[in-house]
Backbone as CSV, one residue per row, in Angstrom:
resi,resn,N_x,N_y,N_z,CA_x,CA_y,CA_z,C_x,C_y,C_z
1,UNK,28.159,1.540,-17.552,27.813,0.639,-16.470,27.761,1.384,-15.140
2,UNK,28.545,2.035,-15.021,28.855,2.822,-13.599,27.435,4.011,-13.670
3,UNK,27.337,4.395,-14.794,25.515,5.414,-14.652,24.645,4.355,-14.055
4,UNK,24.832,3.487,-14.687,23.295,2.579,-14.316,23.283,2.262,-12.955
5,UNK,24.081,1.367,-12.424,24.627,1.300,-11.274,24.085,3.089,-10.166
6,UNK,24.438,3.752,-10.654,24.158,5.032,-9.934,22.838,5.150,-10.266
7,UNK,21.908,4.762,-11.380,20.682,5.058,-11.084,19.984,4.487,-10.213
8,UNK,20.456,3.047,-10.298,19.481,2.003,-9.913,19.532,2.331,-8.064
9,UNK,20.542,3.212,-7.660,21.042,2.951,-6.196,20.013,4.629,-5.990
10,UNK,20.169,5.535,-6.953,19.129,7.024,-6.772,17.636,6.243,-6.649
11,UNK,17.607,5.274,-7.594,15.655,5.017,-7.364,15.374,4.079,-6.283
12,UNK,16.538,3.284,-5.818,16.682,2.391,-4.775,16.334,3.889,-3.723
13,UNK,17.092,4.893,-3.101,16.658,5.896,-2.388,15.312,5.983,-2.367
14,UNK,14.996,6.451,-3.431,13.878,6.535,-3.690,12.294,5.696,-3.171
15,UNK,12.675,4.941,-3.452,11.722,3.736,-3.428,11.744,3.445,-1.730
16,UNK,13.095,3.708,-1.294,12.942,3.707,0.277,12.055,4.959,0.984
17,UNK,12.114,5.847,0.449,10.999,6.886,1.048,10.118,6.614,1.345
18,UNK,9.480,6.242,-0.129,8.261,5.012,-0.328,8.064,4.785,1.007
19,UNK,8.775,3.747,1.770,8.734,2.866,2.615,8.362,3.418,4.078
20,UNK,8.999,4.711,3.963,9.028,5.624,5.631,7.821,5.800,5.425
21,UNK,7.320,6.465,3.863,6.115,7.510,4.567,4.790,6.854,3.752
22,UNK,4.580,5.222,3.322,3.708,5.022,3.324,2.689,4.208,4.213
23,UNK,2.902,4.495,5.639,2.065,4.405,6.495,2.879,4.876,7.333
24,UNK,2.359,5.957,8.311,2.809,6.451,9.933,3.142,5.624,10.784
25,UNK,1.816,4.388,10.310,1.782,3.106,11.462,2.418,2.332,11.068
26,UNK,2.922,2.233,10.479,4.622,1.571,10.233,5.456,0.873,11.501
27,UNK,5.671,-0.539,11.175,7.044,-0.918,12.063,7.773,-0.050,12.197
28,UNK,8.348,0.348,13.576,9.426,1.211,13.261,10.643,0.505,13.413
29,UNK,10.978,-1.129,12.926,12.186,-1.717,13.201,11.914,-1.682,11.467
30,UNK,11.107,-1.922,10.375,10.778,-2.075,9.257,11.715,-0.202,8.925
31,UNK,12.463,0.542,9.090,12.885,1.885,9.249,14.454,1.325,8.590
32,UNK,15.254,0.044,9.440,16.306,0.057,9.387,16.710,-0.995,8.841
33,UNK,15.637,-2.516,7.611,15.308,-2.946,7.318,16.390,-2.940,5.977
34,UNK,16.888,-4.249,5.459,17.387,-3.539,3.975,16.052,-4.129,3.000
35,UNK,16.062,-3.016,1.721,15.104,-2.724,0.289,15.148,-4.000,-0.457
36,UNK,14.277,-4.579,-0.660,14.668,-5.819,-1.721,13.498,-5.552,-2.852
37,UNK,14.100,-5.478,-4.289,12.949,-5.480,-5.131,13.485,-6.246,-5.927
38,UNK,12.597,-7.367,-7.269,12.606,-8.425,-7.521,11.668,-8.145,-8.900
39,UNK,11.944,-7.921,-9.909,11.158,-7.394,-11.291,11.807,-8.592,-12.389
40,UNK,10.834,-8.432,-13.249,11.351,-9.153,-14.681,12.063,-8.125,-15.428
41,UNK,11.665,-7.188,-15.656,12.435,-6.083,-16.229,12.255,-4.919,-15.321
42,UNK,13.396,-3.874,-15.707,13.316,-2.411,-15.225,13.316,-1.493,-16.090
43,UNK,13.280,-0.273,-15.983,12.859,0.851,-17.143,12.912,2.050,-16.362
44,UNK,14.288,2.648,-16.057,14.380,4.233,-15.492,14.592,5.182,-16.367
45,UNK,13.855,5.869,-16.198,13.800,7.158,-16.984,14.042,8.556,-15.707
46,UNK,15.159,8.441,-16.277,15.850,9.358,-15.487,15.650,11.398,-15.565
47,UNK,15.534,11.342,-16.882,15.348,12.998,-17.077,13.732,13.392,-16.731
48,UNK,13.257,11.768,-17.096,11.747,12.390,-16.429,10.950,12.159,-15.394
49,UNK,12.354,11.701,-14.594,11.829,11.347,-12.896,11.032,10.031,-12.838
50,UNK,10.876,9.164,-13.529,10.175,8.208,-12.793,10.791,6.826,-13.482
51,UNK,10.470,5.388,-12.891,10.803,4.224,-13.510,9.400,3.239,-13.111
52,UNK,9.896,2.394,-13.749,9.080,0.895,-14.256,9.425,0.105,-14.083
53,UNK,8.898,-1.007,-12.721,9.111,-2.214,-12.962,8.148,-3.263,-13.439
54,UNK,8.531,-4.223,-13.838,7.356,-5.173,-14.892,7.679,-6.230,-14.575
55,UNK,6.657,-7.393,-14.538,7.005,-8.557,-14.241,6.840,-9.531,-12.785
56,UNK,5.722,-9.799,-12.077,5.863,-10.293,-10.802,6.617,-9.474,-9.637
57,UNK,6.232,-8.211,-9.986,7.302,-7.258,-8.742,6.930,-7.586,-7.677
58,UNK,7.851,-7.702,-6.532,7.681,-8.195,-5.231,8.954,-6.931,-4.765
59,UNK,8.302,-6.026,-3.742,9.283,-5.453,-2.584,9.209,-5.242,-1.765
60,UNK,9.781,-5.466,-1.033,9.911,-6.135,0.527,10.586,-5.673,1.711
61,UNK,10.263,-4.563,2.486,11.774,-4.056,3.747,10.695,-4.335,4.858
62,UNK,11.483,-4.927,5.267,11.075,-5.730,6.980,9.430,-5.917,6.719
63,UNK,8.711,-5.709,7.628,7.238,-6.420,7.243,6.490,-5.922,6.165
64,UNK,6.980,-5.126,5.178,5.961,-4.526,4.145,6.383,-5.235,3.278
65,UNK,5.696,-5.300,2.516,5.247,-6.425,1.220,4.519,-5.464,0.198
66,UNK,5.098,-5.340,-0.891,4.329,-4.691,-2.247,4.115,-5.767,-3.204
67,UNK,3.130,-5.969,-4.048,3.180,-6.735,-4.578,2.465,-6.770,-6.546
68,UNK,3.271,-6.542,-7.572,2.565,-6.279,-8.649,2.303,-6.696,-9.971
69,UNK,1.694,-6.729,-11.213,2.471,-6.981,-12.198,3.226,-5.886,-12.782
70,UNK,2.984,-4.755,-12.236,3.617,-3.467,-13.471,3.555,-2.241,-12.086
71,UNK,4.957,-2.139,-11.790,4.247,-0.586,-10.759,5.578,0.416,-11.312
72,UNK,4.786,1.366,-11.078,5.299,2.954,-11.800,5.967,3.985,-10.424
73,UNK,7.069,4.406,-10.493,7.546,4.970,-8.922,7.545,6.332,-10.353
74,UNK,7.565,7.191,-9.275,8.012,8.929,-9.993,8.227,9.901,-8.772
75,UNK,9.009,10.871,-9.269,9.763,11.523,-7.935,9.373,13.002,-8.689
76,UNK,9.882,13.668,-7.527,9.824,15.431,-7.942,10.791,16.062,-6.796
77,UNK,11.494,16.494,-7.455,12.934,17.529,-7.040,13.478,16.086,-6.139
78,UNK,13.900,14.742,-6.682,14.547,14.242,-5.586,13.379,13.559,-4.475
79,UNK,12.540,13.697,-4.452,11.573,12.745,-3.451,10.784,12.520,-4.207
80,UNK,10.027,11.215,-3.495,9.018,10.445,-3.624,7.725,11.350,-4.175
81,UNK,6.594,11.501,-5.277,5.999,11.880,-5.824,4.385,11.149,-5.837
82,UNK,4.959,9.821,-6.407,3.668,8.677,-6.531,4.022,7.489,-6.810
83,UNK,3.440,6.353,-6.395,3.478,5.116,-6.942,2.775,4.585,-7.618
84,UNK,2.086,4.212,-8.709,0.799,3.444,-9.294,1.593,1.980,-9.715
85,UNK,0.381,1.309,-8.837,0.931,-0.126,-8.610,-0.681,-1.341,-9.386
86,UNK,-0.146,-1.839,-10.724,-1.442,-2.691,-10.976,-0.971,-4.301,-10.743
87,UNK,-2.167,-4.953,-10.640,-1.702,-6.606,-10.665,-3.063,-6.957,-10.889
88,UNK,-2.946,-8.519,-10.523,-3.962,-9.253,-11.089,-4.356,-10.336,-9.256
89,UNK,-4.078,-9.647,-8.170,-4.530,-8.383,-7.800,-3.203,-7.503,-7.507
90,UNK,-2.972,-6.260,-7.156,-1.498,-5.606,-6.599,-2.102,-6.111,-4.869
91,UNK,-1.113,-6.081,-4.502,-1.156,-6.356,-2.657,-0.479,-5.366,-2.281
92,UNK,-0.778,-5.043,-0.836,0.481,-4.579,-0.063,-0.350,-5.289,1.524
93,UNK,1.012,-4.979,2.265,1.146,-5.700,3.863,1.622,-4.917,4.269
94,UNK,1.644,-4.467,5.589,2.737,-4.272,6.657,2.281,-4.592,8.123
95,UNK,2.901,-4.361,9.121,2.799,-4.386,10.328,3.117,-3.254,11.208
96,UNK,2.215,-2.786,12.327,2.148,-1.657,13.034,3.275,-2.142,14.327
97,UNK,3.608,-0.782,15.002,3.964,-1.304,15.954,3.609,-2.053,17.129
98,UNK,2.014,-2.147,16.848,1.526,-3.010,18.049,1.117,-4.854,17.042
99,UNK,2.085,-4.864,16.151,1.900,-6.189,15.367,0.771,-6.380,15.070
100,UNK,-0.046,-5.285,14.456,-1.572,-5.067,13.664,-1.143,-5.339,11.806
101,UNK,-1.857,-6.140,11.463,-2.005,-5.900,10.157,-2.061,-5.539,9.139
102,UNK,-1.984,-4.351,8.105,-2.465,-3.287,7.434,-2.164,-4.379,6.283
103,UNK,-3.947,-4.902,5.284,-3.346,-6.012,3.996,-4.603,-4.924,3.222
104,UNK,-3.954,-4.514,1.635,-5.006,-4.369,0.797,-4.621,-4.603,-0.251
105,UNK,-5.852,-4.856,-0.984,-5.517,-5.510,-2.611,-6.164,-5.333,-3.260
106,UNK,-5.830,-4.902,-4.891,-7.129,-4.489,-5.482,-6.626,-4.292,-6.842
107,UNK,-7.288,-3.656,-8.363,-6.350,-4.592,-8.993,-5.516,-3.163,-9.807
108,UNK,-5.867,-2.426,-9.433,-4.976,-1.313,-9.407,-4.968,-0.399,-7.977
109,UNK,-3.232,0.285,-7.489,-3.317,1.133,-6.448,-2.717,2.416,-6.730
110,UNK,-2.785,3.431,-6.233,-1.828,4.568,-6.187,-1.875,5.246,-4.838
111,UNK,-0.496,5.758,-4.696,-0.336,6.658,-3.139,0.499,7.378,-3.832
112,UNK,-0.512,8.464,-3.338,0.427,10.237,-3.217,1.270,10.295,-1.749
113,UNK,2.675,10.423,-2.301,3.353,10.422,-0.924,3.098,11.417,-0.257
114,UNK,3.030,12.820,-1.012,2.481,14.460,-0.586,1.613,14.086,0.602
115,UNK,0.175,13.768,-0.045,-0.411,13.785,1.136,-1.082,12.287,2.020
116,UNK,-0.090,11.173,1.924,-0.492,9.477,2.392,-1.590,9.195,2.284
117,UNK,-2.556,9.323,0.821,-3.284,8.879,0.472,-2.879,7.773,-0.563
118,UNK,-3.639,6.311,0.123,-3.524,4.942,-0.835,-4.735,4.973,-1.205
119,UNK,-5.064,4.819,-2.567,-6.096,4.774,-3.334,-6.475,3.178,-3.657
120,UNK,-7.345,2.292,-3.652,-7.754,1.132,-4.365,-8.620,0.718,-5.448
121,UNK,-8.251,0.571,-6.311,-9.217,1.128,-7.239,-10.118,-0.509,-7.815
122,UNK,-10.985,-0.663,-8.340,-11.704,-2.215,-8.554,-11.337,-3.231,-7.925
123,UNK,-12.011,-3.860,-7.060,-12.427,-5.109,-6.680,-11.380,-4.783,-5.519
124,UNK,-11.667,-3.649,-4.587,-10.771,-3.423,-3.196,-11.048,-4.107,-2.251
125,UNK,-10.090,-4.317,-1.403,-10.299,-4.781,-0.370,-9.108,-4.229,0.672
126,UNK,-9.887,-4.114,1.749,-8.487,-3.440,3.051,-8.659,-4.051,4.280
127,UNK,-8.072,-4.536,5.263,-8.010,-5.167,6.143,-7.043,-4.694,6.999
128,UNK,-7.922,-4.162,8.542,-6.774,-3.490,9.508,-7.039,-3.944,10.269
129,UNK,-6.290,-5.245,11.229,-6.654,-5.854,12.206,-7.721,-7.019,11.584
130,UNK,-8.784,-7.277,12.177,-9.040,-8.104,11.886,-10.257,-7.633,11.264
131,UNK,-10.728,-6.336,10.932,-11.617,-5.526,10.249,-11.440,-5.618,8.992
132,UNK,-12.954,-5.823,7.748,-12.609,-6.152,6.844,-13.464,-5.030,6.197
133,UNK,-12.746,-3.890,4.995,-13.629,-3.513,3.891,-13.354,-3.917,2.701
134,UNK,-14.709,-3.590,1.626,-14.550,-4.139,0.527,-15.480,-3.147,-0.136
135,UNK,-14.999,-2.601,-1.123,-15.889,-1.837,-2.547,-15.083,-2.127,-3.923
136,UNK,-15.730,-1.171,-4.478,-14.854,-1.027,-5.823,-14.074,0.326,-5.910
137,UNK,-13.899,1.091,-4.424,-13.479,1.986,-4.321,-12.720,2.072,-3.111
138,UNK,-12.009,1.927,-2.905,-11.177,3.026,-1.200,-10.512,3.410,-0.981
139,UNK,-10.332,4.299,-0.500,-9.087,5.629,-0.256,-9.124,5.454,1.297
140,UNK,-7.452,5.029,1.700,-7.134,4.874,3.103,-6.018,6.056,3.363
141,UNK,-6.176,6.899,4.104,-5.391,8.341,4.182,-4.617,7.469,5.311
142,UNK,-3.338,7.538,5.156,-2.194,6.678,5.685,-1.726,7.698,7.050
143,UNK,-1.641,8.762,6.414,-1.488,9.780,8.054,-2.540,10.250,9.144
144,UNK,-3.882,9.860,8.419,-4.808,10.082,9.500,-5.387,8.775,10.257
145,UNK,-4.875,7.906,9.296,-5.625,6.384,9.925,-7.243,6.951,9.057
146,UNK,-7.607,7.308,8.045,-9.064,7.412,7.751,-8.895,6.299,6.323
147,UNK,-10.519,5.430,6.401,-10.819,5.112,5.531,-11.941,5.445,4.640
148,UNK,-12.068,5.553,3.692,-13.215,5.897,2.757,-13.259,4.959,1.778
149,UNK,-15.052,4.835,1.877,-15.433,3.990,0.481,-16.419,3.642,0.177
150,UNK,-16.222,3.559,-1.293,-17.525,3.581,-2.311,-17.132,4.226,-3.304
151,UNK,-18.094,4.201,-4.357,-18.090,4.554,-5.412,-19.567,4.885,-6.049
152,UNK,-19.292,6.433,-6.538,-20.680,7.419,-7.318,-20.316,6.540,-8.848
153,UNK,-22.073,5.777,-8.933,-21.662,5.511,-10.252,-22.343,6.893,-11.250
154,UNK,-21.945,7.080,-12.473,-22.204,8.093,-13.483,-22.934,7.892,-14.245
155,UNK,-23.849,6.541,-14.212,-25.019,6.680,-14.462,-26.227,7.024,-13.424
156,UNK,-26.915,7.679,-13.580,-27.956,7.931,-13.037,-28.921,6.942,-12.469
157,UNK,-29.449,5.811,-13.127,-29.930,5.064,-12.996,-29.328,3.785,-12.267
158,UNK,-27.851,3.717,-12.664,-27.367,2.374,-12.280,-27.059,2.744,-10.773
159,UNK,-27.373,1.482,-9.981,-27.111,1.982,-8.367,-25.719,1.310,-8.366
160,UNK,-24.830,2.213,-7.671,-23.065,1.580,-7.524,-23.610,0.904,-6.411
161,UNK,-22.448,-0.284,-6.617,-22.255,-1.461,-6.186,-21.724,-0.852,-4.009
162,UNK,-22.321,-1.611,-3.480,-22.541,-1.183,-1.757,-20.814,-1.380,-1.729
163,UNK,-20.626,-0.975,-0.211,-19.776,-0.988,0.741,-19.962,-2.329,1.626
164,UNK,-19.003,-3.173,1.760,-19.583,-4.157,2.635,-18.323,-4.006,3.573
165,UNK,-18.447,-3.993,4.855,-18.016,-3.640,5.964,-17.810,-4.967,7.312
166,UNK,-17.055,-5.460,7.756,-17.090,-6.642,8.823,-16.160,-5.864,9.870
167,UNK,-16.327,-5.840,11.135,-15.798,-5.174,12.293,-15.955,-6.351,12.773
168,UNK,-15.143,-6.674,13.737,-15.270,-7.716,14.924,-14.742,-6.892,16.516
169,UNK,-15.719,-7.301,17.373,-15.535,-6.819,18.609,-14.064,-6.736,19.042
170,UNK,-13.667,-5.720,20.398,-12.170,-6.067,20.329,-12.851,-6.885,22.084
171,UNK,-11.226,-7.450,22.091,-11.120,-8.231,23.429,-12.038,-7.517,24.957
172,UNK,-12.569,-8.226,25.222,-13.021,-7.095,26.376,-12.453,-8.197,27.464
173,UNK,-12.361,-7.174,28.476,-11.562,-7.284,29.845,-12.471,-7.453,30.822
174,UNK,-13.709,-8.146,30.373,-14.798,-8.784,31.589,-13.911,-9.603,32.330
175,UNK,-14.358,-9.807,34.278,-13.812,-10.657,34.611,-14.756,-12.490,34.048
176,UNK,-14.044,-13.554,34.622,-14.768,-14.313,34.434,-15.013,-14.550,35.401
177,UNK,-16.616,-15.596,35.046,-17.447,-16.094,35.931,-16.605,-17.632,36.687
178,UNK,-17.081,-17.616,37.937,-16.534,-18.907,38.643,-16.880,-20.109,37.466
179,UNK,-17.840,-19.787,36.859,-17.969,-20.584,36.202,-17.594,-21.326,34.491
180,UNK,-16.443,-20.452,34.463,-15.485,-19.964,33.089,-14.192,-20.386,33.887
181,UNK,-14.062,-20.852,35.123,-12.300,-20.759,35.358,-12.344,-22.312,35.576
């Protein structure tokens, strides 16, 4: 009992890394936040660095939100490695420090903590602010703020499915007209 207990509190570490370094733009009150994860079952595999949760996973430290049916954590020497997160769709949320948005969902994800790339893989969607993309592909590099997307289909003939893209203007600081007040 007392191993398990010690694992569950090593992948609990773990899983908090997760949390620092999967977005820069991160709350930074979401830093000091306590870990809540919420599985039907668990499954650590300890000699080979990684675990399994299954079942409606929901985890949660201050505004980030993960959300799955089945996500896979794995570490190397002691840190964070990768996450592959599937659902029916997987989600994630958080909030920036200027209380911006960051929502994507799609029905499988993975982030390399190495280099803060979140991957979305079929039927993506990402939303930063009030900006909306959507493919069957996107890779959002979490430390550069870059998004990419689309998808090369491998047939020759078949044309992959577009990029559809919605931007909305930001606030502009026109004065108003006498006739606006």
């Amino acid at each position: 009992m007392k191993k398990t207990t010690k694992l569950i509190y090593r992948y609990s570490i773990i899983l908090t890394g997760l949390f620092f370094s999967v977005n820069t733009l991160a709350k930074t009150a979401d830093e000091n936040a306590p870990l809540h994860i919420e599985a039907d079952q668990l499954e650590i595999h300890d000699k080979d660095n990684f675990s399994i949760y299954k079942g409606n996973v929901i985890i949660n430290k201050g505004s980030l939100k993960i959300t799955g049916d089945k996500i896979i954590i794995k570490n190397k020497d002691t840190k964070l490695s990768s996450v592959h997160i599937n659902g029916s769709p997987a989600t994630f949320y958080q909030l920036n420090d200027l209380d911006e948005a960051i929502t994507a969902e799609s029905k499988a994800m993975d982030y390399q903590a190495r280099t803060g790339m979140l991957e979305l893989k079929d039927n993506a969607k990402l939303i930063k602010n009030k900006n909306h993309f959507t493919s069957e592909h996107i890779i959002y590099n979490t430390l550069k703020d870059i998004v990419t997307a689309g998808k090369q289909s491998s047939d020759a003939t078949q044309k992959p499915p577009r990029v559809k893209i919605t931007i909305y203007p930001e606030d502009s600081a026109l004065p108003k007209n006498k006739s606006q007040e």
